[in-house]
N, C-alpha and C positions, 0 to 999 in steps of 0.2 A: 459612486466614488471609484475613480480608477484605482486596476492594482498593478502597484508597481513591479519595473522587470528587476527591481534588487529584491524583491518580497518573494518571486519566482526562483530567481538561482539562490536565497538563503534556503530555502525548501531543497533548490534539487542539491546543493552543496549536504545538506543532511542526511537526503537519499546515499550520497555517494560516501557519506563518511562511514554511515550504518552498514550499509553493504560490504564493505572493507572488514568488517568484524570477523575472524577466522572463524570457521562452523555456523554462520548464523545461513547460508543460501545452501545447504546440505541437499534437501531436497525440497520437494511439494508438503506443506502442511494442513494436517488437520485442524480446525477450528474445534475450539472449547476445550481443549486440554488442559487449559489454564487459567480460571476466572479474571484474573485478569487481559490478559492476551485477548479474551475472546471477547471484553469490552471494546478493546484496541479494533477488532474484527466487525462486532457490529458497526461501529462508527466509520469506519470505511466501507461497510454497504451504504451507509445513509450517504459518506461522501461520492460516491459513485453514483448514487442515486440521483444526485444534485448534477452531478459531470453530465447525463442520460438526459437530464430537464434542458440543461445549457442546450446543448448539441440540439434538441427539439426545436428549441427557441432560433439557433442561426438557421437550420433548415427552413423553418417556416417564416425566415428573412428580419426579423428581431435584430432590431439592433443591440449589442450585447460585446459587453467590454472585452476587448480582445484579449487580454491575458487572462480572464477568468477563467477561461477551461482549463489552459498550463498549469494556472493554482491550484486548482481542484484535479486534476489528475497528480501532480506531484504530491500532495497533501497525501491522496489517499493511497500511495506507494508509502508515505511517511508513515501511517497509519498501520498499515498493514507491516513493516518492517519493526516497527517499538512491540507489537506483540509477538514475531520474533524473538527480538532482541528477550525481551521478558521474560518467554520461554527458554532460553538458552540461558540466562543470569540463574534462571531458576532450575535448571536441570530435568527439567521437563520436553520430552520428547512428541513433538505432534507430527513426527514423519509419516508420510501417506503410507513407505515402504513397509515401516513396522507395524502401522495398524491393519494394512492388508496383508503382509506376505508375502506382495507381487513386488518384482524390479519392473522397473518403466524407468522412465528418458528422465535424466536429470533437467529440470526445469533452469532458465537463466535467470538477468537479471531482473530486480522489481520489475522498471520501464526498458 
């Protein structure tokens, strides 16, 4: 089943709304500071995981529906950004800064 390229920009249109959130791209975060957030977290390793199978697949010449990788890479920008978002609603801090005590490079956007 082809996936459509409105199914792609309603994803990246989400990416771009969530990231507009004031405080939520602060810094690089910690994972599991927030039982939920860090649900949000595994599920975007598994989505990435899936993104890593695709890519295998076109290398080793697989025909392989051409926007599925844009889905699954936007998805798991989605994914990784609602445990953000969740940690922030929730006041919970999983900045890499604070849990180490080092400064380093402000990281940019999701993609």
């Amino acid at each position: 089943m082809p996936v459509p390229d409105e199914l792609v920009d309603a994803l990246t249109a989400q990416v771009h709304e969530i990231e507009a959130i004031e405080g939520l791209l602060a810094d690089w975060s910690v994972s599991g500071e927030h039982t939920c957030a860090a649900a949000y977290d595994v599920s975007r390793t598994i989505c990435r995981r899936a993104e890593r199978h695709v890519v295998r697949l076109i290398e080793a010449g697989d025909a392989v529906e051409p926007n599925i990788l844009k889905y699954l890479n936007r998805l798991s920008d989605l994914l990784w950004l609602y445990g953000r978002k969740l940690e922030l609603e929730a006041g919970v801090s999983g900045s890499l800064r604070e849990a180490t005590g080092q400064a380093g490079p402000r990281w940019s956007r999701a993609w």
